[in-house]
VOLUM-653809 format. One line per 10 residues: number of its first residue (from 1); their letters; for each residue x, y, z of C-alpha. Coordinates in Angstrom, 2 decimals. Example, Ala and Ser with C-alpha at 12.3 -4.5 7.8 and 13.67 -1.06 7.14 Angstrom:
VOLUM-653809
1) as) 12.30 -4.50 7.80 | 13.67 -1.06 7.14;
***
This chain:
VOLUM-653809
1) xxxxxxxxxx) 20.10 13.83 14.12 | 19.96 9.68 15.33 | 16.99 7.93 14.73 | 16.39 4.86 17.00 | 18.67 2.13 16.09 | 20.60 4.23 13.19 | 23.36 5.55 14.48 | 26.89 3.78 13.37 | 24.50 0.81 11.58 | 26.50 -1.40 10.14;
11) xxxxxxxxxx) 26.28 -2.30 6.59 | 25.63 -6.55 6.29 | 26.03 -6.93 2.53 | 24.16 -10.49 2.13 | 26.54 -12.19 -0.90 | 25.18 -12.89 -4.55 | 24.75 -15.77 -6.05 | 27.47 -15.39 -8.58 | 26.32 -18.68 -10.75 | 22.99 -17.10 -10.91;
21) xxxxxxxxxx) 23.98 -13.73 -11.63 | 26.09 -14.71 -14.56 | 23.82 -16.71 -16.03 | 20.92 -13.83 -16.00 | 23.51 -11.27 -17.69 | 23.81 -14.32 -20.22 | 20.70 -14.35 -20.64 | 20.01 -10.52 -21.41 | 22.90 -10.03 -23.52 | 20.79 -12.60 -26.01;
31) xxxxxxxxxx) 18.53 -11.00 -28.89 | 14.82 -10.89 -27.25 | 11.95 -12.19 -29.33 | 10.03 -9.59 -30.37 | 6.55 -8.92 -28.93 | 3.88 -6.02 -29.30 | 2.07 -4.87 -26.74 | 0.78 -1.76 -27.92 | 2.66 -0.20 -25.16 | 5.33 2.54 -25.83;
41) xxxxxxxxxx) 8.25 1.78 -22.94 | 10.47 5.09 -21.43 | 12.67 3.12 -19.33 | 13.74 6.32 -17.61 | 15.18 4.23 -14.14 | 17.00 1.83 -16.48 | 19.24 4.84 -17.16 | 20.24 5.48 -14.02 | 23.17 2.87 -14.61 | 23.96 -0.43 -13.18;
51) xxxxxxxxxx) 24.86 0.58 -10.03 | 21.35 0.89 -9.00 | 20.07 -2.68 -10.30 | 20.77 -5.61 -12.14 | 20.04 -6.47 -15.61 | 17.84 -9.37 -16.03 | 15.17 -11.57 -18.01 | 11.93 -13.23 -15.95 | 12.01 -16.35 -15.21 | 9.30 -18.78 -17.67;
61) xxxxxxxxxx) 6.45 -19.79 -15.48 | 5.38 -23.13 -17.46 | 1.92 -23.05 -18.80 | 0.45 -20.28 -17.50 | -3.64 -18.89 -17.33 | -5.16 -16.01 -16.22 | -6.83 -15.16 -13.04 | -7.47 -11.68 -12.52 | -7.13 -9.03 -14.92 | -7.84 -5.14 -13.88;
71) xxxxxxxxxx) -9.44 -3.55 -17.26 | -9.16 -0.55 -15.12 | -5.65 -0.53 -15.10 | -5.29 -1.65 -18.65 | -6.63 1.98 -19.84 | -4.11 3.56 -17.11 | -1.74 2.18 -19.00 | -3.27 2.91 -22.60 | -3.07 -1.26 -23.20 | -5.85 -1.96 -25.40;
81) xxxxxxxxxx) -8.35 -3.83 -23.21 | -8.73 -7.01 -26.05 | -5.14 -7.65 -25.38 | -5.79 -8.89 -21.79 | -7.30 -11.94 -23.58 | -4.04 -12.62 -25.49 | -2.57 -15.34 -24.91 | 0.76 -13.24 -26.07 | -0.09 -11.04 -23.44 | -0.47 -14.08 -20.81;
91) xxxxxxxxxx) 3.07 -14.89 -22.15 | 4.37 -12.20 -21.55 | 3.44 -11.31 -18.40 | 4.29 -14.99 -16.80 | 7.61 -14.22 -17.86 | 7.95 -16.59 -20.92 | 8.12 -14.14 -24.02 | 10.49 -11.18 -23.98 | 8.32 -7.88 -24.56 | 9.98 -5.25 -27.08;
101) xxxxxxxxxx) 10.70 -1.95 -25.88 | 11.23 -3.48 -21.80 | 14.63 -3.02 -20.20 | 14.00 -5.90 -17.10 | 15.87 -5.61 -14.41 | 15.72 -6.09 -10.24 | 17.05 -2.77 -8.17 | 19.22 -2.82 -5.39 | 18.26 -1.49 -1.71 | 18.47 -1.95 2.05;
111) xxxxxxxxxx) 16.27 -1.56 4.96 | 15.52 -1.76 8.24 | 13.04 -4.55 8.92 | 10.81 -4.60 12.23 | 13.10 -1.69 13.34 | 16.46 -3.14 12.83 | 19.30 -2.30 9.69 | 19.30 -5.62 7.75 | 21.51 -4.24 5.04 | 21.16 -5.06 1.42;
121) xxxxxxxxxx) 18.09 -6.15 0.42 | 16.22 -5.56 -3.08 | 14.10 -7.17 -5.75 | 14.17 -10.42 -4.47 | 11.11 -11.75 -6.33 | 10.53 -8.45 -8.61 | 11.85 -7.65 -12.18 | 10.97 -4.38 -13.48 | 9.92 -4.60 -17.37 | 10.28 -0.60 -17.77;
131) xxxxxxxxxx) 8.36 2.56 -17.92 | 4.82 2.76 -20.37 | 2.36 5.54 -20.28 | 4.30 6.87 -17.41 | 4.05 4.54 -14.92 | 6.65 1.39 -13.87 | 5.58 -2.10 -14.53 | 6.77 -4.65 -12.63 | 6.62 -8.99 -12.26 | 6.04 -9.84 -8.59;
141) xxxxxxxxxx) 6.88 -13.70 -8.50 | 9.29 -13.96 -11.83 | 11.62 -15.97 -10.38 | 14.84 -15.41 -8.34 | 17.08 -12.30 -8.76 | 21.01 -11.94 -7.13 | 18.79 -10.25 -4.31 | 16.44 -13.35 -3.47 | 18.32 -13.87 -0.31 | 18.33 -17.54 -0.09;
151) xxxxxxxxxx) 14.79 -17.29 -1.53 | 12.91 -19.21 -4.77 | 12.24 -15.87 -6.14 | 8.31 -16.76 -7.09 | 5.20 -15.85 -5.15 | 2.50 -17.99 -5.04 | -1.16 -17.85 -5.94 | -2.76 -17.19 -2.57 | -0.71 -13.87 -1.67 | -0.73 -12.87 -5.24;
161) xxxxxxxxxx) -4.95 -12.41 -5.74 | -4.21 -10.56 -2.18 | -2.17 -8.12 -3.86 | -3.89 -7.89 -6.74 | -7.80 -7.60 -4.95 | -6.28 -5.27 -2.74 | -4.36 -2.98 -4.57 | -7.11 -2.24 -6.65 | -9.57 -2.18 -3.41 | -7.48 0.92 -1.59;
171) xxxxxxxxxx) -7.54 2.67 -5.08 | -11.15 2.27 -4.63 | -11.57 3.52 -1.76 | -9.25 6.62 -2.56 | -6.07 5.77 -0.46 | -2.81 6.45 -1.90 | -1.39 3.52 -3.73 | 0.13 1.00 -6.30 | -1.90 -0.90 -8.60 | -2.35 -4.21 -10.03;
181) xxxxxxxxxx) -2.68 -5.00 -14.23 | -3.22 -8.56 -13.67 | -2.36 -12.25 -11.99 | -1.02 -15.30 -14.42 | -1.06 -18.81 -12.15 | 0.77 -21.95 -13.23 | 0.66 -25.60 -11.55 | 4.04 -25.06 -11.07 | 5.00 -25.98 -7.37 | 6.58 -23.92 -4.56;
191) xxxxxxxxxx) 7.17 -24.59 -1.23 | 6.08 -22.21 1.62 | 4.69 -23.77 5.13 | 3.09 -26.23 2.57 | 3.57 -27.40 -1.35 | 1.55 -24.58 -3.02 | 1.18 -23.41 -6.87 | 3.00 -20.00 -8.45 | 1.83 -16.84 -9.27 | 3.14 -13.01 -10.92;
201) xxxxxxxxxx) 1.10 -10.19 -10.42 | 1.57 -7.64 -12.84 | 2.08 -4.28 -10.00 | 2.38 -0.61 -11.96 | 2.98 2.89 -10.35 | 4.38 5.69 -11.36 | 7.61 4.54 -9.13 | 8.79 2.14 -6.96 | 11.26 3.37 -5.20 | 11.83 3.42 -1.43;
211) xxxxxxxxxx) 13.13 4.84 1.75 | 15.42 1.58 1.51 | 17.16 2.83 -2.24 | 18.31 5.82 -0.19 | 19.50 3.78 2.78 | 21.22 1.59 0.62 | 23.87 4.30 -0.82 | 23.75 6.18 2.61 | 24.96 3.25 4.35 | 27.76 2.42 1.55;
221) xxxxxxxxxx) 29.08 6.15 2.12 | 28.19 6.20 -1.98 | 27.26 9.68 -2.16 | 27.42 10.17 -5.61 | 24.75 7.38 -6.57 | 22.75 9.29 -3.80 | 22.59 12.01 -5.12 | 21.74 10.75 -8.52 | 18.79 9.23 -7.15 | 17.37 12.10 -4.75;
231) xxxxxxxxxx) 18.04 13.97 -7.81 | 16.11 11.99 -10.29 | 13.24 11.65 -7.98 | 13.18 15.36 -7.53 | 12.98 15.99 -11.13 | 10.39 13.33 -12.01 | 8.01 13.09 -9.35 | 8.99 16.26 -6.50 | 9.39 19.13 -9.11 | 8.91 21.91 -6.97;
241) xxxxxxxxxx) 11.56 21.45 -4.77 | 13.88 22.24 -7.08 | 12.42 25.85 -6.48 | 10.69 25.92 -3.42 | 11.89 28.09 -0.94 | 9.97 26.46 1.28 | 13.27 25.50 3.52 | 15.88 27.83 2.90 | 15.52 26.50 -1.01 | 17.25 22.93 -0.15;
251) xxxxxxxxxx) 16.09 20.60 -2.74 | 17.23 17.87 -0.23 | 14.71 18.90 2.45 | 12.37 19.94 0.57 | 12.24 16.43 -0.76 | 12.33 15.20 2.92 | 9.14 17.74 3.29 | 6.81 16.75 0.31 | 7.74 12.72 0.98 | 6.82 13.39 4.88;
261) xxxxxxxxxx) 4.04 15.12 4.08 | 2.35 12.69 1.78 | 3.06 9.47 3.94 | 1.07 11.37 6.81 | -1.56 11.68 4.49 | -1.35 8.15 3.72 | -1.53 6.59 7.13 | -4.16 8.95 7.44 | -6.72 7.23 5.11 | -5.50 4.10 6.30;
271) xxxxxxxxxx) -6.27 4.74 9.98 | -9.72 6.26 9.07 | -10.30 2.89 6.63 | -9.15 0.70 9.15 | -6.07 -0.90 7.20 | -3.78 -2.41 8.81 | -0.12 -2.95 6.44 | 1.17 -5.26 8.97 | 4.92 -5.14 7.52 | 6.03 -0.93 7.42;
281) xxxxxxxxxx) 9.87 -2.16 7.05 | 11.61 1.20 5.45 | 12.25 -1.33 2.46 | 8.10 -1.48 2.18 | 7.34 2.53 2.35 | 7.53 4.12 -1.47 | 9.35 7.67 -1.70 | 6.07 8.85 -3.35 | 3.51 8.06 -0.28 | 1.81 5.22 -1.36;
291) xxxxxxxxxx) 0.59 2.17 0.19 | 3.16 -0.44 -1.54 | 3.78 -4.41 -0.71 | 0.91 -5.97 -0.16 | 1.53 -9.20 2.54 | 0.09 -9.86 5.82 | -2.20 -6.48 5.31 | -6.00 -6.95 6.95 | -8.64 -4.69 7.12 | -10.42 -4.60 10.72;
301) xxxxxxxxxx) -13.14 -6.73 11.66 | -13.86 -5.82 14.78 | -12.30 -2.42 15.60 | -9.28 -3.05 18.47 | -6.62 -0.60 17.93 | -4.08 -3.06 19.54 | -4.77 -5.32 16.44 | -1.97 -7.48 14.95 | -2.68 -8.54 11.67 | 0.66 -9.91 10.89;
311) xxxxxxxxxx) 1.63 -13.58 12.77 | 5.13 -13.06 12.02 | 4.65 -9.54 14.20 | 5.59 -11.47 17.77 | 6.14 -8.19 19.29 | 3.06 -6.01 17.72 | 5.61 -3.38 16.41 | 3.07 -3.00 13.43 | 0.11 -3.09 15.17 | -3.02 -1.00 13.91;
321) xxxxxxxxxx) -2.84 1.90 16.57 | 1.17 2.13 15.50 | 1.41 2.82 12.78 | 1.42 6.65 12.07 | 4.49 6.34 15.51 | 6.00 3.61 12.89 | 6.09 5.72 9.84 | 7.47 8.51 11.56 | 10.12 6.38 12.98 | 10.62 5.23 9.25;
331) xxxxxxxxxx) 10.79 9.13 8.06 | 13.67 9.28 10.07 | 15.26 6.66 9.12 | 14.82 8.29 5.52 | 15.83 11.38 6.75 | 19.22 10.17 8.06 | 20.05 8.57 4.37 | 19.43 11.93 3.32 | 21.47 14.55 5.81 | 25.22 14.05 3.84;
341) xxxxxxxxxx) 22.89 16.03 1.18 | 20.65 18.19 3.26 | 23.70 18.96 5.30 | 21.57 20.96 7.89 | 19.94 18.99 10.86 | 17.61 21.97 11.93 | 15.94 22.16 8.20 | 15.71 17.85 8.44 | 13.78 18.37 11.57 | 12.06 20.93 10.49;
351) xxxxxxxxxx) 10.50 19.03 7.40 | 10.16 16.02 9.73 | 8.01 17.90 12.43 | 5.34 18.63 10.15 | 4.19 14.96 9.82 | 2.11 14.66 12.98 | 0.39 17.95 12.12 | -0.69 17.00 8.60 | -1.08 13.36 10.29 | -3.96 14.62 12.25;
361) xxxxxxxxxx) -5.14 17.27 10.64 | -6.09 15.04 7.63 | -7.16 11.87 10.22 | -9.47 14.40 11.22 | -10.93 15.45 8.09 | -11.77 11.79 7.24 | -12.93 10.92 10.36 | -15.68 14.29 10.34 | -16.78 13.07 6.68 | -17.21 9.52 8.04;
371) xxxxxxxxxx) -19.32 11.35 10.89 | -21.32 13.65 8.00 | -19.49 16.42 9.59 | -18.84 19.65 8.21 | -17.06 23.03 9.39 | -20.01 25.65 10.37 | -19.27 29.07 9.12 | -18.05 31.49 11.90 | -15.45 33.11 13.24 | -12.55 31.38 13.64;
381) xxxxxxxxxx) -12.20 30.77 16.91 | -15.70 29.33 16.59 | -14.49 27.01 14.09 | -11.29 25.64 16.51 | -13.59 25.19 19.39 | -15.76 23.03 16.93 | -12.93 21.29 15.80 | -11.89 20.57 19.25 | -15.25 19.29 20.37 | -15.18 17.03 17.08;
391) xxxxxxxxxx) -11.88 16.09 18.05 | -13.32 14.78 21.76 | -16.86 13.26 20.10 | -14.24 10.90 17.71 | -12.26 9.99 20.39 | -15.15 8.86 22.51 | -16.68 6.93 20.06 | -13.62 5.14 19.22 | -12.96 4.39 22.92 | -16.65 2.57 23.07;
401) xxxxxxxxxx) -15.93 0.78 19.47 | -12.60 -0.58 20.70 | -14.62 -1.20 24.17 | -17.14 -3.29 23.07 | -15.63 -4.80 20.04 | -17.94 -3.02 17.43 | -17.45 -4.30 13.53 | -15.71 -1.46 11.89 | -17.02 -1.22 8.33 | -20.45 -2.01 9.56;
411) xxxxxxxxxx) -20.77 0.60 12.17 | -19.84 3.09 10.12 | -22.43 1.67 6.85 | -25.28 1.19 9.71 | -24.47 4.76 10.66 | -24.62 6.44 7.09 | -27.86 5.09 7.02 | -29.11 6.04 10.16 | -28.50 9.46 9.61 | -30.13 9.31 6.53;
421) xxxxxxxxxx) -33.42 7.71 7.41 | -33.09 8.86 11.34 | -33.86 5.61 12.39 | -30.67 4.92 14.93 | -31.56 1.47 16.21 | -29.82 -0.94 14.12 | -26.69 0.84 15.19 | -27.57 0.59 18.93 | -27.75 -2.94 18.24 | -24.43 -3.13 17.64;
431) xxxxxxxxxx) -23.35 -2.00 20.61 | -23.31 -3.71 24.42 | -23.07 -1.18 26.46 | -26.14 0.51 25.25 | -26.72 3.65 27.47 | -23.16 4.47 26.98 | -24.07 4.48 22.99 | -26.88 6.42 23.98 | -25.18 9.20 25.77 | -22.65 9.61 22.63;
441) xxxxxxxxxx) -25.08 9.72 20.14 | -27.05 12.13 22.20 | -24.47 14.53 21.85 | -23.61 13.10 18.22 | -26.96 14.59 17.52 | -26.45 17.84 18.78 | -23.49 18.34 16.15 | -25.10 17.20 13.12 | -28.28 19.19 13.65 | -25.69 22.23 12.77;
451) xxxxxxxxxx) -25.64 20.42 9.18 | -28.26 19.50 6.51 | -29.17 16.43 6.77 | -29.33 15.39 3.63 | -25.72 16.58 2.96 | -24.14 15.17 5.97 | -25.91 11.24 4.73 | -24.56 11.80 1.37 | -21.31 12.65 2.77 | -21.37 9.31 4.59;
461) xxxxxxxxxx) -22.09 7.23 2.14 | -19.55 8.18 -0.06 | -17.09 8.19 2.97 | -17.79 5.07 4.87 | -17.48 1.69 2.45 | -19.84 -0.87 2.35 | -17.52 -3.40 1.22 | -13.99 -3.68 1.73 | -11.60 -7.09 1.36 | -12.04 -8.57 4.41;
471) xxxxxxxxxx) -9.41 -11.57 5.26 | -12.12 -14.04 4.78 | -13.27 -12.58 1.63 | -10.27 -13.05 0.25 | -10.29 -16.78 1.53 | -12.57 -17.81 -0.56 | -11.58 -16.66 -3.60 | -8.12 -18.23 -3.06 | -10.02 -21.21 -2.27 | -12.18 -20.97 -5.67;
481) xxxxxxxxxx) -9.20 -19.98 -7.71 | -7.24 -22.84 -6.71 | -9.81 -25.10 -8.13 | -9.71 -23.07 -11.20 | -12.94 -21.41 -10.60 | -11.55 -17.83 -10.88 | -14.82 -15.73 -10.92 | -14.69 -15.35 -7.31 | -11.70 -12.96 -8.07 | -13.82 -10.58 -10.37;
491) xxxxxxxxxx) -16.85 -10.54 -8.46 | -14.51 -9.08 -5.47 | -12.71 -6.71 -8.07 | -15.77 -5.25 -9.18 | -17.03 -4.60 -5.08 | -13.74 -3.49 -4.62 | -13.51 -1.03 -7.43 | -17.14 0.55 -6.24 | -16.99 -0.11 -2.76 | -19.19 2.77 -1.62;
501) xxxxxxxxxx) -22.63 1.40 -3.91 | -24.63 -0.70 -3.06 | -24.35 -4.07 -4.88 | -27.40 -5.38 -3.44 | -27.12 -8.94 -5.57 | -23.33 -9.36 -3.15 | -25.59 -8.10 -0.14 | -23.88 -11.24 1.85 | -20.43 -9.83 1.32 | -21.02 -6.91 3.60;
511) xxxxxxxxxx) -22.10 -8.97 6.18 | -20.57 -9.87 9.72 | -17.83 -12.39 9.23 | -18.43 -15.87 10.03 | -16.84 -17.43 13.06 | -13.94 -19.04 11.56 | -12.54 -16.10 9.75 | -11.24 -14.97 13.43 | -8.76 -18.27 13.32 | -7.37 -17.16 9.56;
521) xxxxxx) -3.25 -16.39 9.95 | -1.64 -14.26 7.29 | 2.47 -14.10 7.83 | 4.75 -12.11 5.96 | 4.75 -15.19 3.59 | 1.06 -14.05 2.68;
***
């Protein structure tokens, strides 16, 4: 089994920065001032040994203040919510106090990056305190790492209230994802396209590892450390597969299975949400199928599957409609790292077959809620000639969104409320080509009579968001927060967190975007 562009890759093993790296190990092997969080650490990754990362402190970020804290995620973690107004805390996570219990250090992987091997890669910018309440916390932005790659190592304040708004936005909304604690700014400068200030976001998930950790050992031949790894994910987050007999009881593909199986439900919700990642580089996909590295990601304005929301993206390899071909592509690429321990190409295939089936079985589950559809009782052929007409009334209606340019998130609020109060027009009005609207919704009609009405609205409006972070809603925040006016970033976390209610006091944040939001470029710097 080849994947496109894997076969005899060559490993390009980008040199460390030995000064640097000497210095951090310095650094560690020093007596940490001790800090209290609250927070009992399990550093169960830090035990894998040092072949899988490298042992290191943050980097101080010099006078740091907070701009967005999740109080949400504080109680995931079982951090006592007053502590989010410590300035210990603040300390701590900016990288300038040493936090007892932690274990900080920046793994090692590789990748393939818009469909090419690039090698070793890793935490270039990331520094992994250790494990609390089960779940990893990590600094994005503490400063540089032997895996920077040329890089400063920081991230700066504009992409890091995008990570932070929209991590905690998809959990909202019920995708599959990482989330975000908090995000400490500094004056400090950094240099991008332009001079611009630093930031850490404070990311936590149960793991995150990627398909680029196992490409990383596949490509060195290092089959021991590989097996260490599939191993400890198996045991920690895929236990059934150590007894599935699901194929031919190999833990290996079983693995391959489950991780397949939950990024097709992933790319589900985001193609039914209208997310675009913009950068699905292996090194960017997490083993446990969630939505992970938060850059040039957009959510659709107007709905155009041929959408590029990344500037870097001169090709469109990541555009919106590819993306479930991508992450296939990227299964395989996974898959490969994996055969010297599934040994059996038939059972890799196997697992790797089922992901356009669960792809659009679950695509079209979402997309029937976001309709107010629901399967009639009947026999069951009754019920796959139902499904197949839903499957035909979707794709029509996504044909005459795409044709005329229809505002995602808006169509699909206008419609939860037609269908509630049966009053139709203000949807119409979204449309140009009127009479073809017409003719679907005709037939639209037809299938939701076969439901009760008032289930099939209150379906909708828990399916279909009113507000979701729009580029340009994110804009202005940025824009507030580098004045220090931060309260633009908790209004939006607060939307975000309830996206499907109805906020009517923030009534202009679910309206059309203004003109100039079109012109707004996000890169994989953002």
């Amino acid at each position: 089994m080849v994947p496109p562009n894997a076969s005899g890759m060559p490993l390009q093993t980008q040199g460390l920065n030995a000064a640097r790296h000497n210095s951090t190990m310095n650094a560690v092997s020093e007596p940490f001032q001790i800090h209290h969080t609250g927070l009992a650490w399990n550093n169960q990754f830090h035990r894998l040994g040092p072949d899988f990362y490298t042992p290191l402190a943050p980097q101080a970020l010099p006078q740091p203040y907070w701009v967005g804290r999740s109080l949400a995620v504080a109680d995931l973690l079982g951090l006592p919510q007053d502590q989010l107004q410590s300035d210990s805390l603040l300390n701590a996570l900016a990288g300038n106090q040493p936090i007892s219990g932690t274990q900080p250090l920046a793994s090692v992987y590789s990748g393939h990056q818009f469909g090419h091997w690039a090698g070793q890669l890793g935490d270039g910018r990331a520094c992994l305190l250790g494990e609390a309440n089960g779940f990893e916390v990590q600094l994005k932005g503490s400063g540089l790492t032997p895996y920077s790659r040329m890089g400063d190592g920081r991230a700066v304040l504009r992409s890091s209230i995008r990570e932070f708004l929209c991590s905690e936005a998809m959990h909202g909304l019920g995708i599959p994802t990482t989330r975000a604690l908090c995000v400490v700014g500094s004056d400090e400068e950094v240099a991008r396209e332009h001079l611009e200030t630093a930031a850490v976001v404070t990311r936590v998930a149960p793991s995150f590892i990627r398909f680029g950790h196992f490409e990383h050992f596949a490509a060195r031949n290092q089959l021991a450390q590989l097996t260490t790894l599939a191993n400890y994910v198996i045991e920690r987050y895929y236990p059934a597969c150590q007894t599935a007999s699901t194929l031919d009881a190999n833990r290996y593909a079983n693995l391959l299975l489950e991780v397949t199986e939950r990024t097709a439900v992933m790319v589900a919700h985001w193609q039914a949400v209208g997310f675009c990642h913009g950068v699905m580089n292996t090194d960017n996909m997490s083993i446990l199928g969630l939505t992970i590295d938060f850059g040039p990601f957009q959510f659709l304005d107007a709905y155009d599957p041929d959408h590029i929301c990344n500037h870097t993206d001169r090709g469109g390899r990541y555009a919106f409609a590819r993306q479930p071909d991508i992450a296939h592509w990227n299964l395989y690429a996974l898959a490969q790292a994996l055969m010297p321990l599934i040994e059996d190409q038939a059972l890799a295939l196997q697992a790797l077959d089922t992901f356009k089936p669960v792809f659009e079985r679950r695509w079209q589950q979402l997309m029937r809620a976001k309709l107010g559809l629901t399967e009639a009782a009947g026999t069951a052929f009754d019920q796959t000639s139902q499904r197949e007409q839903d499957h035909t009334l979707i794709a029509d209606l996504l044909k005459l969104l795409a044709q005329d340019r229809v505002d995602y998130p808006i169509f699909w609020r206008r419609l939860s409320h037609g269908v509630a109060n049966q009053n139709f027009a203000p949807v119409r009005d979204l449309f140009l080509d009127r009479p073809a609207f017409d003719a679907w919704h005709m037939r639209y009609a037809e299938r939701l009579s076969t439901v009760a009405p008032h289930q099939a609205a209150t379906l909708m409006r828990k399916t279909n968001p009113k507000y979701v972070l729009r580029n340009y809603l994110g804009e202005l925040a940025i824009e507030a927060a580098k004045a220090k006016d931060f309260s633009g970033v908790a209004s939006l976390l607060t939307l975000l967190e309830q996206p499907f209610d109805e906020h009517p006091e923030h009534e202009t944040k679910a309206a059309f975007p203004p003109d100039w939001a079109s012109q707004i470029e996000i890169s994989c710097s953002s």
